[in-house]
C-alpha positions in Angstrom: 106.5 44.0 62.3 103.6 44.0 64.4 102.0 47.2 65.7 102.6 46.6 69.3 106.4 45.7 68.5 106.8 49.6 68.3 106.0 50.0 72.4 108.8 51.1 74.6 110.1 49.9 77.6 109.3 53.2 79.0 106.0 53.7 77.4 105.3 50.3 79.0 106.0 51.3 82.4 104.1 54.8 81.8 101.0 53.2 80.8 101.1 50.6 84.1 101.6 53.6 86.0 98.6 55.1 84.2 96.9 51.3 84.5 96.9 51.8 88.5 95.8 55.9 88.4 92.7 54.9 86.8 91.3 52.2 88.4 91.5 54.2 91.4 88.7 56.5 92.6 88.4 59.9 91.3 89.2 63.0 93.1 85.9 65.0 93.0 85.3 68.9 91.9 84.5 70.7 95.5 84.1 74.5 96.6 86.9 75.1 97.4 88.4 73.9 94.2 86.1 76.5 92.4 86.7 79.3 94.8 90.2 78.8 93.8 89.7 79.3 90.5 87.7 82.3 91.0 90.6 83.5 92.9 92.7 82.9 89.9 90.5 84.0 87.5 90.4 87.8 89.6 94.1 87.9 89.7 94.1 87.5 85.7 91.3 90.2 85.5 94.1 92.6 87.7 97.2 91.9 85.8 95.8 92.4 82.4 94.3 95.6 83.7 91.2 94.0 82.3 87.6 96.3 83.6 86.0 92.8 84.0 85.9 89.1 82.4 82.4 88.2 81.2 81.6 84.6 81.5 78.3 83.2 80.0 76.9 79.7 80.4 79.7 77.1 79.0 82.2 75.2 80.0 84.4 78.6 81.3 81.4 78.8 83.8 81.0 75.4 84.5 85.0 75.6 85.3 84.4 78.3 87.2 81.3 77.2 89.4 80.6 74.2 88.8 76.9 74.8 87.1 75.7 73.5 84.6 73.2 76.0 83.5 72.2 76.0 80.2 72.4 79.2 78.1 69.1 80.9 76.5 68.0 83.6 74.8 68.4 85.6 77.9 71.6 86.8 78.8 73.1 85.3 82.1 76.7 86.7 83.0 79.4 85.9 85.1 81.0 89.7 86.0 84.5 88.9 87.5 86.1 92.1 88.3 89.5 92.4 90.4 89.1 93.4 93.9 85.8 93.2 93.8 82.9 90.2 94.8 81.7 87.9 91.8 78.3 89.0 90.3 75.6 86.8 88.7 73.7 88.8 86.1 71.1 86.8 85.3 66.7 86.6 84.8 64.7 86.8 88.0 63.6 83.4 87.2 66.8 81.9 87.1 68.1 83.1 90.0 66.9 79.7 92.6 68.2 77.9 90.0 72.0 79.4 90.0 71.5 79.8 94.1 71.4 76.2 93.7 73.9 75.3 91.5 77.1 76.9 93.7 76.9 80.2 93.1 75.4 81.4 96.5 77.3 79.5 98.6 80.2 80.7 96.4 79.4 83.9 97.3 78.5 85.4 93.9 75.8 88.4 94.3 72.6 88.4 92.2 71.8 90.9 89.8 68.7 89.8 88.5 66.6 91.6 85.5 63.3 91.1 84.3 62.2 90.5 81.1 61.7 94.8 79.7 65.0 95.5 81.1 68.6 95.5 79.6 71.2 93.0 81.2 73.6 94.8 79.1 72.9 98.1 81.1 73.0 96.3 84.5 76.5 94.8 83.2 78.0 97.9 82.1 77.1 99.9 85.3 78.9 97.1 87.1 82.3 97.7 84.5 82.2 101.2 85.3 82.9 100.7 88.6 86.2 99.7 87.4 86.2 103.0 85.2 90.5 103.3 84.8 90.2 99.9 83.0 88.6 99.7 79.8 88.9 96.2 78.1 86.6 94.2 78.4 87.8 90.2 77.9 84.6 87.5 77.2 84.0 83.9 77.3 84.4 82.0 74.3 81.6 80.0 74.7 79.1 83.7 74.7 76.9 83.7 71.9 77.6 86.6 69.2 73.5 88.1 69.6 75.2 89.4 73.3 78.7 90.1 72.0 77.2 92.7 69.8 74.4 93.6 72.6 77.2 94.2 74.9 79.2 96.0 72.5 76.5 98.6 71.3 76.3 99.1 75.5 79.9 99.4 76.2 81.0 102.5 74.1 83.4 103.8 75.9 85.1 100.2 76.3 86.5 97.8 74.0 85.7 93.9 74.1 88.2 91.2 73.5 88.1 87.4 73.1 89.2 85.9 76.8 91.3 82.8 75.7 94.1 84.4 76.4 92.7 84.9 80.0 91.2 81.7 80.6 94.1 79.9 78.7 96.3 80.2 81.9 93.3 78.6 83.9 92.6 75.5 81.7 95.3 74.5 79.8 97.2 72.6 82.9 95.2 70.5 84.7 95.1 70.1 88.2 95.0 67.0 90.1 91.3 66.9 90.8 90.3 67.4 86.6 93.3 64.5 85.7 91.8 62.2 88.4 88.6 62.7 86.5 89.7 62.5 83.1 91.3 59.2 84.3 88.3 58.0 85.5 86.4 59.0 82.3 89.2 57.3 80.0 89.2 54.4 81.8 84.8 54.1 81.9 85.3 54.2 78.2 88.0 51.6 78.0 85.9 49.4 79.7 83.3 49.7 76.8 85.8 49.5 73.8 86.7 45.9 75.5 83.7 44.8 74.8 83.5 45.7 70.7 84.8 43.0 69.4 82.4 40.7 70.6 79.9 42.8 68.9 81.8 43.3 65.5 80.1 40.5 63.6 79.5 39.2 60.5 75.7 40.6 59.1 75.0 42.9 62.1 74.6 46.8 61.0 76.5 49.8 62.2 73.4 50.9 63.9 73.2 47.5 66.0 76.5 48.1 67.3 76.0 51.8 67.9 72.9 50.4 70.1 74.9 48.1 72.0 77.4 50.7 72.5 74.8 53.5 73.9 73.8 51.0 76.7 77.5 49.9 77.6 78.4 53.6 78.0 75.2 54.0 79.9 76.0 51.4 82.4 79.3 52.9 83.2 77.2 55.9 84.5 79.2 58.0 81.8 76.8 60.0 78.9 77.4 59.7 75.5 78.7 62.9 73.5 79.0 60.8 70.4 79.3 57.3 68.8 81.3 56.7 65.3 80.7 52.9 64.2 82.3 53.1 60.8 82.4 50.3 58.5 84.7 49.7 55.3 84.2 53.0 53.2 82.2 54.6 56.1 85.3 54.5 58.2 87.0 57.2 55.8 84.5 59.8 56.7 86.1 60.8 59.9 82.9 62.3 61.6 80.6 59.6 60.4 78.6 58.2 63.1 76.6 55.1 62.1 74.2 53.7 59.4 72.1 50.4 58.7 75.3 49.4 56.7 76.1 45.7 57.2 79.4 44.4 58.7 80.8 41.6 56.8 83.9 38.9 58.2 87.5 40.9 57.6 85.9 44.2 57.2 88.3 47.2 59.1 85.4 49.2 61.2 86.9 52.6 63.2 85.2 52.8 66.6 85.5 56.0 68.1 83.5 57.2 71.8 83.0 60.2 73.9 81.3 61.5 76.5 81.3 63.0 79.9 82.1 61.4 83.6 82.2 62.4 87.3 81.4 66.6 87.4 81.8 66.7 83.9 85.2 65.9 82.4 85.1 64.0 78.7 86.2 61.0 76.9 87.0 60.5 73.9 89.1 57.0 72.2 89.3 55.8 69.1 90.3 52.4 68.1 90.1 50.2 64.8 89.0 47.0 64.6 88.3 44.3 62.0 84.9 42.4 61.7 85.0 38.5 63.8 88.9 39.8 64.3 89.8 38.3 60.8 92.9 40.6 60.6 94.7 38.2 58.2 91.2 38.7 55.9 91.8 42.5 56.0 93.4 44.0 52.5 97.0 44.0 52.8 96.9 47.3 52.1 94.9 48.3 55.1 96.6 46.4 57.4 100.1 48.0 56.4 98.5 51.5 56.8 97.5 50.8 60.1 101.5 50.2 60.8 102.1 53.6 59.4 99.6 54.8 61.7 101.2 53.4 64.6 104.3 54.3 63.7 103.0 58.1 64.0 101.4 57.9 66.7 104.7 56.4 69.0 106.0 59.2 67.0 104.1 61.6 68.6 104.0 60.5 71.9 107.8 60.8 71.6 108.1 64.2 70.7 106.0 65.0 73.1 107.6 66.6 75.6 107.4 70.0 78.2 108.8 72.7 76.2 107.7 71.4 72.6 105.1 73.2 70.7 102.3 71.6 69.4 103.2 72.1 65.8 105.9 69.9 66.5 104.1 67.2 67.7 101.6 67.5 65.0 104.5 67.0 62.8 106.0 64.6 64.3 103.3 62.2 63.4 102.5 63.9 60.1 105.9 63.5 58.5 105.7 59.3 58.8 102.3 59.5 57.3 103.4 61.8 54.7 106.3 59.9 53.8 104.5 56.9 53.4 102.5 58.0 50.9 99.3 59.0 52.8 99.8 62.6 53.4 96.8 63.7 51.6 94.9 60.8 53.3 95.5 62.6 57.0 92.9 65.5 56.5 92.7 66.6 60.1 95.0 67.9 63.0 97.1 65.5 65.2 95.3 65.9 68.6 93.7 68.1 70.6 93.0 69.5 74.4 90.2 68.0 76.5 88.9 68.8 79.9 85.0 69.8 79.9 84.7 70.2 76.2 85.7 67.5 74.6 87.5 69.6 72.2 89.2 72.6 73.5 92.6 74.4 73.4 96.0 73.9 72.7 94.8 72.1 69.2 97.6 70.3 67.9 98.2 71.7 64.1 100.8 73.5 62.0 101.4 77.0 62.5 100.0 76.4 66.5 103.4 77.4 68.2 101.9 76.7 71.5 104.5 75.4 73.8 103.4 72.2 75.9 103.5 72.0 79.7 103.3 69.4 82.3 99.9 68.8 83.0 98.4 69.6 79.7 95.8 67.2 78.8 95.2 66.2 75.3 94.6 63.4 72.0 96.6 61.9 69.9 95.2 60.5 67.1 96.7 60.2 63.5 94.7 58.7 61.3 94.6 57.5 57.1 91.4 58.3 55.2 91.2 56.5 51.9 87.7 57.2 50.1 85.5 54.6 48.8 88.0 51.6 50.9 88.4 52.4 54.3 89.6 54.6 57.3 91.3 54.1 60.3 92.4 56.2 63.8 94.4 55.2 66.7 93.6 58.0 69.8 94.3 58.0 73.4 93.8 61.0 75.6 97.3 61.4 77.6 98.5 64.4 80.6 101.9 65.4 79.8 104.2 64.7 82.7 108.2 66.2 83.1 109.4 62.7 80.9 106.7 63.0 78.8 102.7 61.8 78.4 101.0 59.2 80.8 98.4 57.5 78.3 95.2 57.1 80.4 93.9 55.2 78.0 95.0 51.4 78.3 93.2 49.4 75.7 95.3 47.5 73.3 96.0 49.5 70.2 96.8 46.6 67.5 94.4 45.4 65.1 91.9 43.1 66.5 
């Protein structure tokens, strides 16, 4: 049987649904969507009787503001505190920048410090403000040199990962970030259309990889990452590309990320065969790539509002297993996207994570057989109350 045979009639409908959603224009990030958060984020900071949530440059912040300043050596930190305006702590030198990246018209105050003074003591005079409240909850994305530096300045207060916090902020998307994410799925579709013209016999990974770069390029989406993997190169699952030559029949996993509209990522994987000479392919690639499929509708199924993502993993895992290529799946089924490309709920044994309508994530099972040759099948889909809307809508049999 052939692997589109295994579609539904209602993942059929789903993904023309999905089809129309992102050919239409996204719905961009504005003020008012980030004062919202900010809103959201103070309200978490209150009911976890938290002093303050500590948010250095990443994508919390960029979720938060909209900035995409980078982080340096010198400490910049978001202080969100409940009942209280936003601060920027943050260099003298930095501040225009920030000003002009949202945060003034956001309404965010300035602390600024020069370089011989101690952003750590300007941020805990600002916590003690809030002195009935003494945990403090940081961004995952700060760096462990101000952890510590914050730590040895915060004695009388105790410092705790913020996931948990920021977990009820990102893990459902709203409409604005699916719109994008749509947008970005479908800019990357466009490109894998256009691979198997340039899967030919005698050109090199690297040639490919080239083409690839420009395609993305032209779709005014950047490029987080390209994975051109050829034969035995295509069972390294973070390969990227080499001067290895393609040859007629060949399997070659394809795999392409990056970031669209205010920042929201790609990321699709599909596996091809060299001049599309599936029937030249080793029979025992080409009925692996059924198992694959066969996981991943298996997945797609069990995913549903309510399930946890250990389920879902396993779902798709058990097929794979069964088949024989257990060992030959080495990573986890899927997981979250938004502004990182890889980000939380991750889809794994032991992650008891229940799944909610508008959680946006990968599936992508995969078979990893060294020295022969690899292969993945991922789409990035938002879980919806009958289950996930792929948003990406390129075919997903050999070719």
């Amino acid at each position: 049987m052939s692997s589109h045979n295994h579609s539904t009639a209602a993942e059929s409908a789903a993904d023309a649904a999905a089809d129309s959603a992102t050919n239409s224009t996204y719905i961009p990030v504005t003020a008012d969507h980030f004062r919202s958060r900010l809103a959201k984020a103070e309200k978490i900071v209150a009911e976890q009787n938290l002093a303050g949530f500590l948010v250095s440059p990443g994508p919390e912040f960029q979720y938060l503001t909209g900035s995409t300043f980078s982080s340096h050596e010198r400490a910049t930190f978001l202080v969100l505190r409940a009942g209280k305006d936003p601060v920027a702590v943050c260099p003298e030198t930095d501040v225009l920048t920030l000003q002009q990246e949202n945060l003034d018209e956001l309404g965010f105050r300035f602390e600024a410090w020069r370089d011989g003074q101690s952003p750590y003591e300007i941020t805990r005079k600002l916590l003690e403000e809030n002195s009935e409240h003494k945990a403090v909850a940081v961004a995952n994305a700060m760096t462990a040199d101000h952890v510590l530096r914050l730590d040895a300045a915060l004695p009388n207060h105790s410092i705790e990962l913020g996931s948990d916090a920021m977990s009820q902020l990102l893990l459902a998307k709203g409409e604005e970030e699916i719109s994008q994410l749509a947008a970005a799925a479908a800019a990357i579709d466009r490109v894998h259309e256009q691979v198997p013209a340039l899967l030919r016999d005698g050109v090199t990974e690297r040639e490919v990889a080239d083409k690839l770069h420009d395609l993305i390029l032209q779709e005014h989406h950047s490029i987080d990452f390209i994975i051109v993997g050829c034969g035995e190169n295509g069972a390294n699952p973070h390969h990227s590309f080499s001067d290895r030559v393609l040859h007629t029949g060949e399997p070659v996993v394809v795999d392409l990320g990056g970031a669209f509209g205010d920042g929201y990522r790609s990321d699709s994987t599909r596996t091809y065969v060299v001049d599309g000479a599936v029937d030249k392919a080793p029979q025992e690639f080409r009925d692996a790539y059924e198992v694959v499929t066969r996981a991943f509708h298996a997945a797609r199924e069990a995913a549903k509002p309510g399930a946890t993502a250990e389920s879902i993993d396993r779902a798709a895992r058990e097929i794979i297993t069964e088949a024989g290529y257990g060992e030959n799946f080495s990573h986890r089924l899927g997981h979250g996207i938004g502004l990182s490309t890889h980000e939380d709920p991750f889809y794994l044994e032991g992650n008891k994570q229940q799944v909610q309508e508008g959680f946006t994530f990968s599936i992508e099972p995969g078979i990893y057989v060294e020295g022969k040759w690899g292969m993945r099948l991922e789409d990035i889909v938002v879980l919806e109350e009958d289950g996930p809307r792929h948003l990406n809508q390129q075919p997903r049999e050999l070719r």
